[in-house]
LUMLO-991297 format. One record per atom (N, C-alpha, C, O): residue in one letter; x, y, z. Coordinates in pm, whole numbers, padded with zeros to 5 digits, always signed. Example, Ala and Ser with C-alpha at 12.3 -4.5 7.8 and 13.67 -1.06 7.14 Angstrom:
% residues 2
a+01319-00569+00780
a+01230-00450+00780
a+01320-00330+00780
a+01424-00332+00846
s+01285-00225+00708
s+01367-00106+00714
s+01290+00003+00787
s+01341+00114+00804
END
This chain:
% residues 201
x+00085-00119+00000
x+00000+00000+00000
x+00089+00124+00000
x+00140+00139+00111
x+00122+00214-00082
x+00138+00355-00107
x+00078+00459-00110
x+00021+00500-00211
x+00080+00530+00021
x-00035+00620+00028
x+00096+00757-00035
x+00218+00742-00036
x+00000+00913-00093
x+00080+00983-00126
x+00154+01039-00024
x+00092+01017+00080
x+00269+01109+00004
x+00378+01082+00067
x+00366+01184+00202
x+00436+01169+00302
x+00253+01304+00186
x+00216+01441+00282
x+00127+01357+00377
x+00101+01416+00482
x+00077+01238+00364
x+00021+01166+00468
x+00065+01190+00591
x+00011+01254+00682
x+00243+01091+00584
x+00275+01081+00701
x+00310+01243+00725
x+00374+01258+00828
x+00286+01353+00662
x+00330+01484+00754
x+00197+01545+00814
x+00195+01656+00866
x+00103+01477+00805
x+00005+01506+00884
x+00017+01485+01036
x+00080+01396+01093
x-00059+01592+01093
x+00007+01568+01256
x-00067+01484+01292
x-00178+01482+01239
x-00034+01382+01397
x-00113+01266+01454
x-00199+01291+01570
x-00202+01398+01631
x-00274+01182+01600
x-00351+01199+01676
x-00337+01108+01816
x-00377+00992+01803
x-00301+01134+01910
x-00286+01029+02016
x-00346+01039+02126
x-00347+01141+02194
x-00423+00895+02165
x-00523+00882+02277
x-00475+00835+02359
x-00352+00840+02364
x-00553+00764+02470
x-00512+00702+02584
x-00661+00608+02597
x-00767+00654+02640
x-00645+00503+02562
x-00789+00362+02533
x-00802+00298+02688
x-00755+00184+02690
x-00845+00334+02794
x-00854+00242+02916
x-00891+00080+02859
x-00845-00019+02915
x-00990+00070+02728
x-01038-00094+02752
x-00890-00136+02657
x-00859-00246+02701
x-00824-00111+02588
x-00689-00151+02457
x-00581-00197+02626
x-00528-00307+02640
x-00574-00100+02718
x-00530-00118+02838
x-00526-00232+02901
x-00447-00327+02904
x-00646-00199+02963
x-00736-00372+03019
x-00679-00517+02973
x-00617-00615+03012
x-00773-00436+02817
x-00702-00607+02715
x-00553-00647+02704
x-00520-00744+02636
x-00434-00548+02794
x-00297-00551+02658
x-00321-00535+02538
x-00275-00629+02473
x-00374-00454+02471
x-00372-00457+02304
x-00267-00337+02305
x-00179-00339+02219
x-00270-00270+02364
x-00127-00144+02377
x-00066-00095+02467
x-00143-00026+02533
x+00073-00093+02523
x+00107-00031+02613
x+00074+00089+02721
x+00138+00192+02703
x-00003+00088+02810
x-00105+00218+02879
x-00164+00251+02805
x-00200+00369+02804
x-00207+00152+02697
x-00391+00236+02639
x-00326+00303+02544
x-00398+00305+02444
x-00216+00363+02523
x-00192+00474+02453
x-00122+00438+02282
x-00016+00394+02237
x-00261+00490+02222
x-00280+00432+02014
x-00248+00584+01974
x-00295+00688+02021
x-00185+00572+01907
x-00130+00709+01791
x-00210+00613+01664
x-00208+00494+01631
x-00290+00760+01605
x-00332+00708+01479
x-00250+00843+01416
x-00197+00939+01472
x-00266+00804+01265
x-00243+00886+01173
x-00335+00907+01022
x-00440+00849+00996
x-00286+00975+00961
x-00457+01055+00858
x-00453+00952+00807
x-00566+00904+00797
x-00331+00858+00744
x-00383+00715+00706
x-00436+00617+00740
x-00449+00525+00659
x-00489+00606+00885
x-00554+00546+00954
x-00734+00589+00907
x-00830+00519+00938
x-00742+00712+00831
x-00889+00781+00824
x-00905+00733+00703
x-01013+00689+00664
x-00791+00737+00625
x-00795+00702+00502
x-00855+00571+00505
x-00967+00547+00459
x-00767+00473+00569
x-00805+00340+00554
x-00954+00274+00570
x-00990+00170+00514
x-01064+00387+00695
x-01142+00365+00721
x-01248+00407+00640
x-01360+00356+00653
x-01219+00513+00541
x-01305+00576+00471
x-01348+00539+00336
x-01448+00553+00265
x-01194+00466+00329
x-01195+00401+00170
x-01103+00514+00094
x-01024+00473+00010
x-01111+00640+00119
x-01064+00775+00041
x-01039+00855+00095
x-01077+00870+00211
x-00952+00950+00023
x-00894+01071+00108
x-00964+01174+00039
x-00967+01173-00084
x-01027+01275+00117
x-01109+01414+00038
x-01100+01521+00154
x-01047+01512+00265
x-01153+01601+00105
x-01131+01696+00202
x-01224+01725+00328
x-01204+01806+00418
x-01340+01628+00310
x-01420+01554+00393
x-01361+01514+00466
x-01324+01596+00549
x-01327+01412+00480
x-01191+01307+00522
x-01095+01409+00631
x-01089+01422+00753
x-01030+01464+00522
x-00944+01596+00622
x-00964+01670+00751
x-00901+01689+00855
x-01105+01712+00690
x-01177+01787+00778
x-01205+01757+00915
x-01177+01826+01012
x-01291+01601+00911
x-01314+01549+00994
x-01175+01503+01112
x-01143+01504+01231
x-01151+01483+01043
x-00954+01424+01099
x-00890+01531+01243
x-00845+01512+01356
x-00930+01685+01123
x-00853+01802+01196
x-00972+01853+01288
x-00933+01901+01394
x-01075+01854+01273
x-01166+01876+01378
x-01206+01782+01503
x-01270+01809+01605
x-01157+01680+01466
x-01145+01587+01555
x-00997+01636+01671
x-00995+01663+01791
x-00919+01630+01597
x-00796+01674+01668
x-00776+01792+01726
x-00694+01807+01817
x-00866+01910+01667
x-00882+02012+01791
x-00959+02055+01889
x-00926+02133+01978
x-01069+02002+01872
x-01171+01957+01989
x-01089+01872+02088
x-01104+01891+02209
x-00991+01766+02034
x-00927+01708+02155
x-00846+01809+02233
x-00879+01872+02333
x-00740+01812+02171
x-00637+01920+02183
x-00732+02013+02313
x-00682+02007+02425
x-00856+02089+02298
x-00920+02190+02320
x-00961+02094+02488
x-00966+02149+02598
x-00979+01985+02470
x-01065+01936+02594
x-00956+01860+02690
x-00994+01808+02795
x-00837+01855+02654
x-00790+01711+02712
x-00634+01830+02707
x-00542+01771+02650
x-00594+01965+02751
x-00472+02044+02738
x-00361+01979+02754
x-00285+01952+02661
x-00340+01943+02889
x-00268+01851+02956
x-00221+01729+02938
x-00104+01704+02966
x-00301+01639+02889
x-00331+01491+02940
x-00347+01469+02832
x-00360+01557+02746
x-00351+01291+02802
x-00399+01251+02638
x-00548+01195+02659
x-00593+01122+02747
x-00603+01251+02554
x-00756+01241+02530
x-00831+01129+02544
x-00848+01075+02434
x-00889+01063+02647
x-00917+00919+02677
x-01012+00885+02567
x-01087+00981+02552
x-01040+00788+02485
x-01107+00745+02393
x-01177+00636+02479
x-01135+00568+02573
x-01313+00641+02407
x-01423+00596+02497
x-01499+00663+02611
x-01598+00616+02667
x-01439+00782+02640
x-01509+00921+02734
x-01550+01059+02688
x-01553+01166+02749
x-01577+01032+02581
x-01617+01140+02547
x-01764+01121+02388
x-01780+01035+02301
x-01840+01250+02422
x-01954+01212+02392
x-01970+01278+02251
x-01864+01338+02233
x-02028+01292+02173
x-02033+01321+02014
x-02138+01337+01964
x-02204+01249+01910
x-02172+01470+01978
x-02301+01526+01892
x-02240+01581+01730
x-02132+01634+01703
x-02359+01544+01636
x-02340+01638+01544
x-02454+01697+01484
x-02557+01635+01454
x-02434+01820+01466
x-02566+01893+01415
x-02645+01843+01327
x-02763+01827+01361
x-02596+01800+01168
x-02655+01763+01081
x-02740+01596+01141
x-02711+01538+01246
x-02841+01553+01044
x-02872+01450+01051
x-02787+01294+01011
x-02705+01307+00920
x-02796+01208+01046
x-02689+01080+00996
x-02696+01068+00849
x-02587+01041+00799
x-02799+01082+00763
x-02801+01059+00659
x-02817+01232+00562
x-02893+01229+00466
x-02774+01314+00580
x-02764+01436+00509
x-02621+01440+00474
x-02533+01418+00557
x-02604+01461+00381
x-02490+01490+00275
x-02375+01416+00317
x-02398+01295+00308
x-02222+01450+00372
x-02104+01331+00459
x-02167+01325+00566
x-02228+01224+00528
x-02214+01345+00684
x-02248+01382+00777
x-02192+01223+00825
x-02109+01223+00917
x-02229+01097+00772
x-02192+00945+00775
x-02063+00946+00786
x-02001+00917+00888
x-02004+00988+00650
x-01841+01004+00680
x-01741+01032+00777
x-01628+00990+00803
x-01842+01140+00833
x-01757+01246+00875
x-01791+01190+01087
x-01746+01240+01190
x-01870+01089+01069
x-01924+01074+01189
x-01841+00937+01212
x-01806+00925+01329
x-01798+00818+01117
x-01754+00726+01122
x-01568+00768+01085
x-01499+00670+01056
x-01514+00874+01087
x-01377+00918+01148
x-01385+00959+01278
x-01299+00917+01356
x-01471+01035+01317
x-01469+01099+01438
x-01487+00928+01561
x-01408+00906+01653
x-01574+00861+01535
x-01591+00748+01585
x-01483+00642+01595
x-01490+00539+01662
x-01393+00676+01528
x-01261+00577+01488
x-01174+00630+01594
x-01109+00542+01651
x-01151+00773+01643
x-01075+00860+01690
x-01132+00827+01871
x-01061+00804+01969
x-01258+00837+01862
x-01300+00910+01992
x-01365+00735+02081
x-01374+00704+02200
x-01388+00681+01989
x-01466+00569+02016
x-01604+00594+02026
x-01660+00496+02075
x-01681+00687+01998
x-01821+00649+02002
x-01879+00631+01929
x-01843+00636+01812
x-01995+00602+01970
x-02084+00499+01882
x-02255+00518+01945
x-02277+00548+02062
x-02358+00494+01848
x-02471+00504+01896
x-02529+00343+01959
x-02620+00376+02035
x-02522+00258+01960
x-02575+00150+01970
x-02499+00047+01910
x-02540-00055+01965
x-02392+00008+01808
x-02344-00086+01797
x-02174-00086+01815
x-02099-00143+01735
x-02120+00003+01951
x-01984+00006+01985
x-02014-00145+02091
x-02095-00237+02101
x-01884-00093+02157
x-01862-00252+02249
x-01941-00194+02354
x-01941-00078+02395
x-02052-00359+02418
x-02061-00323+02529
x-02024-00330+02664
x-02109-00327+02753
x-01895-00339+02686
x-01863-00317+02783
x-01816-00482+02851
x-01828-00595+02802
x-01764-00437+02973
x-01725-00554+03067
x-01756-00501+03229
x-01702-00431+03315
x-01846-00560+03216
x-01844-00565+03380
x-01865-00406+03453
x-01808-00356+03550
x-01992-00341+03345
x-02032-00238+03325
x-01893-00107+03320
x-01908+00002+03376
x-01776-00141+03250
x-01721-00093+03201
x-01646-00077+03048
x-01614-00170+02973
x-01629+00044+03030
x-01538+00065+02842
x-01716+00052+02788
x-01725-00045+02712
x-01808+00100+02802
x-01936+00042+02740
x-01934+00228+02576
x-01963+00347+02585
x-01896+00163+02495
x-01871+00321+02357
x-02043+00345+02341
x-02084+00433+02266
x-02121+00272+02407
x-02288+00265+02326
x-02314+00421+02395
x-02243+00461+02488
x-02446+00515+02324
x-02487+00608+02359
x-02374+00721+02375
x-02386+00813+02456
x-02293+00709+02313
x-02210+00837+02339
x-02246+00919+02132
x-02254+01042+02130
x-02256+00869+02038
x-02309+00937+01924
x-02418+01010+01893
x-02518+00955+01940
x-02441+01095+01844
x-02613+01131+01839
x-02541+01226+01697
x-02430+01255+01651
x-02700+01252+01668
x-02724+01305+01527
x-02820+01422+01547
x-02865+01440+01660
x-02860+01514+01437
x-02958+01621+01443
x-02939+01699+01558
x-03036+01769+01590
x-02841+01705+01627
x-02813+01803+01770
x-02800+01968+01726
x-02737+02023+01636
x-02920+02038+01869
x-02909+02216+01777
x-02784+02269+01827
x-02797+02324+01936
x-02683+02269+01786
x-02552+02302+01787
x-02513+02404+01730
x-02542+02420+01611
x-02417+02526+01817
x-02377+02628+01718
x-02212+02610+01633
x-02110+02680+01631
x-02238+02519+01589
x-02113+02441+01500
x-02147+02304+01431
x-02250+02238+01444
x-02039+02278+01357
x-02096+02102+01357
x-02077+01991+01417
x-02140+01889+01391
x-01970+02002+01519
x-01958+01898+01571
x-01970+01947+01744
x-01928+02061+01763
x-02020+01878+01862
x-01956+01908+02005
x-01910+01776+02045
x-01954+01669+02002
x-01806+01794+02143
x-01727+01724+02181
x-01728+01748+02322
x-01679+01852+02367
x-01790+01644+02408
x-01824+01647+02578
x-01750+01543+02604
x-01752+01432+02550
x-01637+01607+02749
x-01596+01469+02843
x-01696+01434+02949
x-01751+01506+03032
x-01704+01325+02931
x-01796+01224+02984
x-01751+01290+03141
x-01820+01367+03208
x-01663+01254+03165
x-01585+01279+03358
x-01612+01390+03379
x-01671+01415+03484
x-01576+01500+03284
x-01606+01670+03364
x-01739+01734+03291
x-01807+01821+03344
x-01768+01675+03153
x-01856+01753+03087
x-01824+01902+03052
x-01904+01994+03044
x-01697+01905+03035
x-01623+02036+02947
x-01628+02006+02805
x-01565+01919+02746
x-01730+02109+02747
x-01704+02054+02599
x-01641+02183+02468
x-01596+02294+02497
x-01655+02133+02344
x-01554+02194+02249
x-01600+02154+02164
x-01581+02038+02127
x-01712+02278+02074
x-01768+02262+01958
x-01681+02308+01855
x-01601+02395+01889
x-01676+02259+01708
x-01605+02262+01628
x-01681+02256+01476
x-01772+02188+01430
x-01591+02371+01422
x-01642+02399+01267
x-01563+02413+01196
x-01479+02498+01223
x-01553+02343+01081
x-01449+02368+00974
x-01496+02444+00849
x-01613+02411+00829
x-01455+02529+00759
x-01493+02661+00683
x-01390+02578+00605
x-01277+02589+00653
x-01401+02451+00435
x-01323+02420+00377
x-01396+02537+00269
x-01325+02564+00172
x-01484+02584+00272
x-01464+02686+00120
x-01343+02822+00129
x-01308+02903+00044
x-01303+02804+00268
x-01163+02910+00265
x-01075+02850+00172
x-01007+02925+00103
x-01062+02689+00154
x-00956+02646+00074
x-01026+02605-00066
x-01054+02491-00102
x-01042+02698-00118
x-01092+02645-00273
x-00970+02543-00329
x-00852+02535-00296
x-01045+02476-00421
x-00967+02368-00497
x-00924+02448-00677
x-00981+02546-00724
x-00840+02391-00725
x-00805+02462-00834
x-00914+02402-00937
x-00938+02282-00946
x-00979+02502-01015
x-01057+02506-01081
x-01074+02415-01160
x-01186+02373-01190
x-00958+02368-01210
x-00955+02290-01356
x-01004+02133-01280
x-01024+02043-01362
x-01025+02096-01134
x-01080+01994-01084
x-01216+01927-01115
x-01236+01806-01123
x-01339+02062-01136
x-01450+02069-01213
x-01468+02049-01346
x-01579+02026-01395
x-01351+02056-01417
x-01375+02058-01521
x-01312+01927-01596
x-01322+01902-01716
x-01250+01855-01502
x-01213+01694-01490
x-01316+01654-01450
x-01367+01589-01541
x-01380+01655-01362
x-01463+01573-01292
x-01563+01468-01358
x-01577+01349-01333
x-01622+01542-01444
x-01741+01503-01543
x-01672+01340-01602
x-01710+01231-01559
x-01555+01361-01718
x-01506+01304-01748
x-01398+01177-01663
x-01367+01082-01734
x-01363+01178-01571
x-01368+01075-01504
x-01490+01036-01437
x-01524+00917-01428
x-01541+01109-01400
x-01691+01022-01362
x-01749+00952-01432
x-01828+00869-01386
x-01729+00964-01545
x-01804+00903-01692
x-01690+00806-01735
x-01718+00725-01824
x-01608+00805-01700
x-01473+00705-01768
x-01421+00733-01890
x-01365+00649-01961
x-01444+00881-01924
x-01395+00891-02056
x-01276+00983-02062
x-01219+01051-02148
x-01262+00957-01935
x-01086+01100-01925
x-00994+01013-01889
x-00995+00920-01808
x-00857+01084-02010
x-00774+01006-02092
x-00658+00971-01915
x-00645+01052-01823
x-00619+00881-01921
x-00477+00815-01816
x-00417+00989-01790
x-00430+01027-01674
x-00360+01083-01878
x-00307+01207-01833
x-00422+01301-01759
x-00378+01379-01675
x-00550+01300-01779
x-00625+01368-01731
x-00701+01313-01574
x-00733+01370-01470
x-00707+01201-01617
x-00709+01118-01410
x-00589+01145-01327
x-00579+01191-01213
x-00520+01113-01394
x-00339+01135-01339
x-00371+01317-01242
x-00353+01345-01123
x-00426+01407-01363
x-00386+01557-01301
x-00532+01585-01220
x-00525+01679-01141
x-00623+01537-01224
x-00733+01530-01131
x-00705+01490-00992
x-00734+01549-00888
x-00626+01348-01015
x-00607+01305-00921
x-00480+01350-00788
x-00474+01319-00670
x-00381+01446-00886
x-00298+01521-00804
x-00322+01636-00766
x-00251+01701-00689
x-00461+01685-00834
x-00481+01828-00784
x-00639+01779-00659
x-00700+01865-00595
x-00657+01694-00657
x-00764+01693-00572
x-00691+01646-00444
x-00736+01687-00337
x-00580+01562-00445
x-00508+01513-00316
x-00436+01662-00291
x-00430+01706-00177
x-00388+01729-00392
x-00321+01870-00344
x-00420+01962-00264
x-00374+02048-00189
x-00543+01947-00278
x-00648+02011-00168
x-00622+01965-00067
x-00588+02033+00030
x-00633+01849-00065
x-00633+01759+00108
x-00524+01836+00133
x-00543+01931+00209
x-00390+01817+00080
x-00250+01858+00149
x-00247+01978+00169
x-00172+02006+00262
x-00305+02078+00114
x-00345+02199+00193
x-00409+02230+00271
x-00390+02340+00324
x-00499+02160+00307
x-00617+02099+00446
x-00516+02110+00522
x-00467+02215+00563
x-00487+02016+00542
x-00470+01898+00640
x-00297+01968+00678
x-00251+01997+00788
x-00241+01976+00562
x-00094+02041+00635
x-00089+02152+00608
x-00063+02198+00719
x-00095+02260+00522
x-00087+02450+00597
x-00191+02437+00700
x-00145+02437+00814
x-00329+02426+00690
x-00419+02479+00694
x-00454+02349+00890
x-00566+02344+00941
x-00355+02285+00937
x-00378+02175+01062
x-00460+02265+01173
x-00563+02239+01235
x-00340+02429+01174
x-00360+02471+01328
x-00431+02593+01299
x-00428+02670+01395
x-00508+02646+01177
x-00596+02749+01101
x-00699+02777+01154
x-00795+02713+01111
x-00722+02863+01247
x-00812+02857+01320
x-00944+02895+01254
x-01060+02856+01273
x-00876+03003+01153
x-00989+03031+01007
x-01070+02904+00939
x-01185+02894+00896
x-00943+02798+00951
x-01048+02721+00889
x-01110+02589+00958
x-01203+02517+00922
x-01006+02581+01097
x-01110+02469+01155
x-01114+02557+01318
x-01014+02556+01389
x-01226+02620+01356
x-01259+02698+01457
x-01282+02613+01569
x-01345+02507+01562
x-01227+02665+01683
x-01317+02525+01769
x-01385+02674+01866
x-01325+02782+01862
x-01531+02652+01957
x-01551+02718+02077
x-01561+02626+02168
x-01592+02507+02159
x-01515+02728+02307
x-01536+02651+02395
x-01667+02636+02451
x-01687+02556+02542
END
């Protein structure tokens, strides 16, 4: 597997898993993922993808200053509905990151590590995502503004034609490097942009 190469300069994300703990699956709980880890889950990298990744990571950042962000304690509203536009996407990265889940995470042992009821959907939120610790209930709503990063034009005007399968090996080729060149402006100028991924407290 060869992912393109600004992946690994994406900044990572690192938790602290009490049940990965429990089990031994990692040394003190503590999993570093990386944007190829979102990738892998998503199927694709877009700026969807991105988005979700870096808003995930500063809502943590925002709730957890100190300390690394316990996964599985923290709760996950998002404004939109589950089935309106990514809203799915963008809910099944954040879920990869945070561990929650509406009803089919793990349930638990021995009424502990239980991820069920921490997801919800359609929440009136002044952002799109909030992010509540379960232990203090300090939370950190978060919005990302990707029309600050327009994509280069000539992307639209590929699009059609690979969608249709009729754009030539050179024209997928430059679609395909100018649409990952969005992500890489996401995701690496644009990580700590407060313009473009806002968090409130």
């Amino acid at each position: 597997m060869k992912f393109p190469e600004f992946f690994a300069s994406a900044p990572p994300i690192t938790v602290r898993d009490p049940l990965a703990r429990f089990l031994g699956a990692a040394e003190e709980g503590v999993i570093e993922y990386g944007y190829g880890d979102a990738v892998k889950l998503a199927g694709h990298s877009c700026p969807t993808v991105a988005a979700a990744y870096l808003m995930t990571r500063a809502a943590l950042r925002a709730l957890y200053a100190d300390t690394l962000p316990e996964r599985g304690g923290i709760r996950v509203e998002l404004r939109d509905s589950m089935l309106a536009g990514v809203t799915g996407v963008i809910a099944n990265v954040v879920s990869l990151f945070t561990g929650a889940t509406q009803d089919t995470g793990f349930k638990g042992i021995a009424g502990r590590f239980d991820r069920r009821g921490l997801l919800f959907f359609g929440v009136d939120i002044p952002g799109q995502i909030r992010f509540t610790r379960v232990d203090s209930g300090a939370a950190a709503t978060v919005v990302a503004h990707l029309e600050r990063v327009p994509g280069d034009p000539r992307i639209a005007a590929l699009m059609p034609f690979c969608v249709a399968g009729t754009a030539t090996d050179a024209q997928a080729a430059l679609f395909q490097a100018l649409w990952q060149d969005r992500v890489r402006t996401i995701l690496i100028d644009h990580a700590d942009d407060p313009k473009i991924i806002a968090v409130q407290h």
